[in-house]
C-alpha positions as CSV (number, residue, x, y, z in Angstrom):
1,X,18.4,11.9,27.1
2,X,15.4,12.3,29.2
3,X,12.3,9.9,30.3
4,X,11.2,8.0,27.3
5,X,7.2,8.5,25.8
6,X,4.7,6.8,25.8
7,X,3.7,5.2,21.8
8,X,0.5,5.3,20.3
9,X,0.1,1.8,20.4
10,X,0.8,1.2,24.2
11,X,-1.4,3.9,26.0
12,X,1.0,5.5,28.6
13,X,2.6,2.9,30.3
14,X,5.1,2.1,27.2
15,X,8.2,4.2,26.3
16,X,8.8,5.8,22.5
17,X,11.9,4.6,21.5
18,X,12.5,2.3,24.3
19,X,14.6,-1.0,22.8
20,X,11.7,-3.7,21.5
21,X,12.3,-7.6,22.8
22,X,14.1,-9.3,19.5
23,X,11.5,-11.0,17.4
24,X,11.9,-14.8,17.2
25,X,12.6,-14.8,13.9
26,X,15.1,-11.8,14.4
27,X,14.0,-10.4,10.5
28,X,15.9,-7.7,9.5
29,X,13.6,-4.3,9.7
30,X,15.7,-3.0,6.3
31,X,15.8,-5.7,3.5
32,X,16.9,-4.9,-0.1
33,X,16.7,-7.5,-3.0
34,X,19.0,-6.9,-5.9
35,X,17.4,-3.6,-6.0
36,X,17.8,-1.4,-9.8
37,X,16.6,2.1,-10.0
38,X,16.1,3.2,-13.7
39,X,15.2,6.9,-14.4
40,X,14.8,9.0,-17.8
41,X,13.5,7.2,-20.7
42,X,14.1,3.3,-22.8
43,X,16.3,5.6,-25.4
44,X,18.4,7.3,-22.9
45,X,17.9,5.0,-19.6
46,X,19.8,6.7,-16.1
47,X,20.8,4.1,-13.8
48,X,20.8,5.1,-10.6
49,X,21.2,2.1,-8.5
50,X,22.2,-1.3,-9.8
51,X,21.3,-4.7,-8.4
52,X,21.7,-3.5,-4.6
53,X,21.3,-6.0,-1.7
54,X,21.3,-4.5,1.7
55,X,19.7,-5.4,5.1
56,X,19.6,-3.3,8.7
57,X,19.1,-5.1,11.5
58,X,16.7,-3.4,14.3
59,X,18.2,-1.5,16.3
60,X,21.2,-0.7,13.8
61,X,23.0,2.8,13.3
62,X,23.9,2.7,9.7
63,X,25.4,5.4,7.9
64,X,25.6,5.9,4.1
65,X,27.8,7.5,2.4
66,X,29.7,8.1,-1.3
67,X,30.2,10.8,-4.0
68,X,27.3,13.3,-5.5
69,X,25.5,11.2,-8.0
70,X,26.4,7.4,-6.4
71,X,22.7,6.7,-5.2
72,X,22.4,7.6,-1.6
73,X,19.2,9.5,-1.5
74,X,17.7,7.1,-4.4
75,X,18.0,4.3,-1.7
76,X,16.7,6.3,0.9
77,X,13.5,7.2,-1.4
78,X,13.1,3.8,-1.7
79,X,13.4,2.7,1.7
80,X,11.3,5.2,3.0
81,X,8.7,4.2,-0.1
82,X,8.9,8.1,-1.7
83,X,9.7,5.8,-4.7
84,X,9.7,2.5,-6.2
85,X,12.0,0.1,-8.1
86,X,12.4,-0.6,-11.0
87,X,13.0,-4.2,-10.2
88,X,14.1,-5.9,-6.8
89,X,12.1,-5.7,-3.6
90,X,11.6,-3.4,-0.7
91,X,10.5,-4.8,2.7
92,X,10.7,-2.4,5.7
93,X,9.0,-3.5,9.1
94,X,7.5,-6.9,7.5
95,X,6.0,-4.4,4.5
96,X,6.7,-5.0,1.2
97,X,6.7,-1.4,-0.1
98,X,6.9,-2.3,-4.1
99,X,3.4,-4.1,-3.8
100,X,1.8,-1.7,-2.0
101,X,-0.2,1.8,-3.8
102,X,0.9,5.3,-3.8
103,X,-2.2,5.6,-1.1
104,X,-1.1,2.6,0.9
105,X,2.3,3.7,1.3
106,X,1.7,7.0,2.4
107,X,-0.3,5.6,5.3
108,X,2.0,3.2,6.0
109,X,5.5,5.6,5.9
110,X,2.9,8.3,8.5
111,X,3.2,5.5,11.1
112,X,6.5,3.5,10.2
113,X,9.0,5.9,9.6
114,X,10.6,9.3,10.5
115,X,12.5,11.3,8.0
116,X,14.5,14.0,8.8
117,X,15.5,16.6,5.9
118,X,18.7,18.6,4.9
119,X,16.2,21.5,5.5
120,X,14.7,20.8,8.1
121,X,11.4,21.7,6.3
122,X,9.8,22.7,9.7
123,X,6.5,25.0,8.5
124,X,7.0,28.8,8.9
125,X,3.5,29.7,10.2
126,X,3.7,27.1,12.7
127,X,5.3,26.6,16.3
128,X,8.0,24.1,16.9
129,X,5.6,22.3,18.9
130,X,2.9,22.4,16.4
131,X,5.3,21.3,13.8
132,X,6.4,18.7,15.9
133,X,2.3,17.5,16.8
134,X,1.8,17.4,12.8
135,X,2.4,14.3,12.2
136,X,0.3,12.8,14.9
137,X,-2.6,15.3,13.6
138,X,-2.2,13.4,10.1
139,X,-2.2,9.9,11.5
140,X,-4.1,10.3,13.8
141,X,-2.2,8.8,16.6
142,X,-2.4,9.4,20.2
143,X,-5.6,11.6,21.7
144,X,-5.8,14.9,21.0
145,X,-5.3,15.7,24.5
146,X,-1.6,13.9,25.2
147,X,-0.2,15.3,21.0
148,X,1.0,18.3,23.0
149,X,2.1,16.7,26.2
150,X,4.5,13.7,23.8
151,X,5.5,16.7,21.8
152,X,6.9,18.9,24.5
153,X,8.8,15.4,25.9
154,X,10.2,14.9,22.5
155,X,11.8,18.4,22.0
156,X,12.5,17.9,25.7
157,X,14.2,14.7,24.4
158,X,16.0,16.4,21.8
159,X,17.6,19.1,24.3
160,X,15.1,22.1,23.2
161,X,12.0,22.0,24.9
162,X,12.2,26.1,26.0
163,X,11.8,26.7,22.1
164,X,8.5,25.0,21.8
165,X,6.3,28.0,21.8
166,X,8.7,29.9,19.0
167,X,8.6,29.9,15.5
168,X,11.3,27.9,13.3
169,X,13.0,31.4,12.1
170,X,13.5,31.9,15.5
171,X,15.6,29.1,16.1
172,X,19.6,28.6,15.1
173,X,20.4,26.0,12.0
174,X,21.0,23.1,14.7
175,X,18.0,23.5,17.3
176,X,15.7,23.7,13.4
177,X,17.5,20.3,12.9
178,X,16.5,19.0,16.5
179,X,13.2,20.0,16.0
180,X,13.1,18.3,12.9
181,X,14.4,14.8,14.8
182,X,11.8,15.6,17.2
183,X,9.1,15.6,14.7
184,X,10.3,12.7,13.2
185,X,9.5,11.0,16.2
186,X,6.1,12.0,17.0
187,X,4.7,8.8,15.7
188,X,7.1,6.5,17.1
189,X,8.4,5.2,14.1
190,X,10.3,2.0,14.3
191,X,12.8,3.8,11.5
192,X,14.3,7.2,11.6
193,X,16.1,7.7,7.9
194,X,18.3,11.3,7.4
195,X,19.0,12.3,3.9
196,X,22.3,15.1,4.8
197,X,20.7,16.1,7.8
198,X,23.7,18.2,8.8
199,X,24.7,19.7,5.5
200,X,23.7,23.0,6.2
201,X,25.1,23.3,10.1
202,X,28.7,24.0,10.8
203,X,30.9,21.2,11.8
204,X,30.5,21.6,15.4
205,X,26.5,21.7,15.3
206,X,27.0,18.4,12.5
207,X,28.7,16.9,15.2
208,X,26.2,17.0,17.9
209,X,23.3,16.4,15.4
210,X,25.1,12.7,14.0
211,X,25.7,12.0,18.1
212,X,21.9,12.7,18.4
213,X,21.3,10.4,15.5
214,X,23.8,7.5,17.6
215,X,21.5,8.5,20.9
216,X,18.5,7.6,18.9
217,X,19.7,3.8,18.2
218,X,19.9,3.4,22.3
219,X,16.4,4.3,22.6
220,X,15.5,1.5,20.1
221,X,14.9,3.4,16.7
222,X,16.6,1.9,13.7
223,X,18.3,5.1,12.3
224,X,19.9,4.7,8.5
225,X,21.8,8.5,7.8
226,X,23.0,10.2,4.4
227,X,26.0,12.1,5.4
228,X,29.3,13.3,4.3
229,X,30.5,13.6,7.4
230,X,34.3,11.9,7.7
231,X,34.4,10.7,11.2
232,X,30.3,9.0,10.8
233,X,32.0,6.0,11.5
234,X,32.7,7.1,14.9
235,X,29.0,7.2,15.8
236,X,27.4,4.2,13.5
237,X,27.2,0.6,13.8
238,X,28.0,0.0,10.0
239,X,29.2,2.2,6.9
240,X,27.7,1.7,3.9
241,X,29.7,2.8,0.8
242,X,27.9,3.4,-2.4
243,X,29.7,4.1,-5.9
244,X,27.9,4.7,-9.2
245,X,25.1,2.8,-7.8
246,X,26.3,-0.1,-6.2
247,X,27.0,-0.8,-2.6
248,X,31.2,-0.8,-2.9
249,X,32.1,-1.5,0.4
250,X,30.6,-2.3,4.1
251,X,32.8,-1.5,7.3
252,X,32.3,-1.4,10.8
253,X,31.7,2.0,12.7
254,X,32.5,2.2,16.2
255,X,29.7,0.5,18.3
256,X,30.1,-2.7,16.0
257,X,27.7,-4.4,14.4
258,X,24.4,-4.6,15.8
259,X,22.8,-7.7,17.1
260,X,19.3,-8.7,16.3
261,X,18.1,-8.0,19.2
262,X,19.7,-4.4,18.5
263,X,22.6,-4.3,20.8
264,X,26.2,-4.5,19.6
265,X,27.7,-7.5,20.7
């Protein structure tokens, strides 16, 4: 990894992604109350998570994982405030996303979290590097003069920085995906969230991407990850197992489980 950036909220002198002092309280950042996710319609109700109670710890690596259809990206959604409960409550970074509006989360997600796609959704017309400035152009963080200097250090960051001035088709599947994490970044989000963010890379290229992901939690980012990917646990803090909507399991992954001052004990 290189030099860490400077955040929007600490001029230059402050890194992005460099690990925060523990709060006194040490509050979870992720906290999930017996959260229920009810689609579809009173007649023909579709259940897609059920009662779940979860918390992430700053500074955790937490993978989630289960079958098609057991409520993996639901909770993301709602974690990231895409979408809201149907009963429970939501509280990400001392927010609680269920009581806020549709406007009000939207602000709040440009400036609090990072979310990386199976896609990579990186915009055609655009350079890496202007995709990866986009979300400081939205929220309007940093000056206009340093958005191109903290972009080039992120996809410097992310091992890529000789493909800012290219466009996406230009890149391979896995240096789309950096750029992607890169962007993510760009408004030094205390949360990074993945929703199969190696699902369309081969398993060599997945590999690197989920150790990229593990990279991220030393820099300080909370970082909760979709994947199918068997051997996640040798990169996470903590699996996650969901089935038919519940959380059915929680096991350790390889770097233990975090403390709350992020660091595994």
């Amino acid at each position: 990894m290189n030099q860490p950036l400077s955040s929007p909220q600490s001029g230059n002198s402050a890194a992005a992604g460099r690990p925060r002092p523990p709060a006194a309280a040490a509050r979870p950042l992720v906290e999930l109350e017996a959260v229920a996710k009810i689609y579809g319609t009173a007649a023909r109700p579709e259940t897609a998570l059920r009662a779940v109670s979860l918390t992430v710890g700053a500074g955790e690596f937490v993978g989630i994982v289960g079958r098609s259809g057991s409520g993996k990206s639901t909770l993301l959604n709602l974690l990231t405030g895409l979408d809201l409960p149907t009963s429970g409550g939501v509280t990400v970074a001392g927010t609680r996303l269920d009581r806020l509006s549709e406007e009000a989360r939207a602000v709040w997600r440009g400036r609090h979290v990072g979310i990386v796609f199976q896609f990579f959704q990186l915009l055609p017309t655009l350079t890496v590097i202007e995709n990866v400035m986009l979300p400081m152009d939205f929220c309007g963080t940093f000056a206009g003069a340093a958005r191109r200097r903290r972009a080039a250090g992120l996809l410097a960051l992310v091992g890529i920085p000789e493909q800012a001035d290219k466009l996406p088709a230009a890149l391979s599947g896995g240096q789309q995906q950096r750029a992607a994490v890169a962007r993510a970044l760009a408004n030094d989000p205390p949360l990074v969230v993945a929703d199969e963010p190696t699902g369309n890379l081969d398993s060599v290229t997945a590999q690197s991407i989920v150790a990229l992901f593990g990279q991220l939690r030393t820099q300080g980012k909370t970082v909760v990850v979709v994947t199918h990917e068997r051997d996640v646990a040798n990169y996470v803090n903590r699996v996650v197992t969901l089935r038919d909507g519940a959380v059915e399991a929680e096991s350790a992954g390889a770097l233990g489980f975090a403390s709350a001052g992020g660091e595994s004990p």
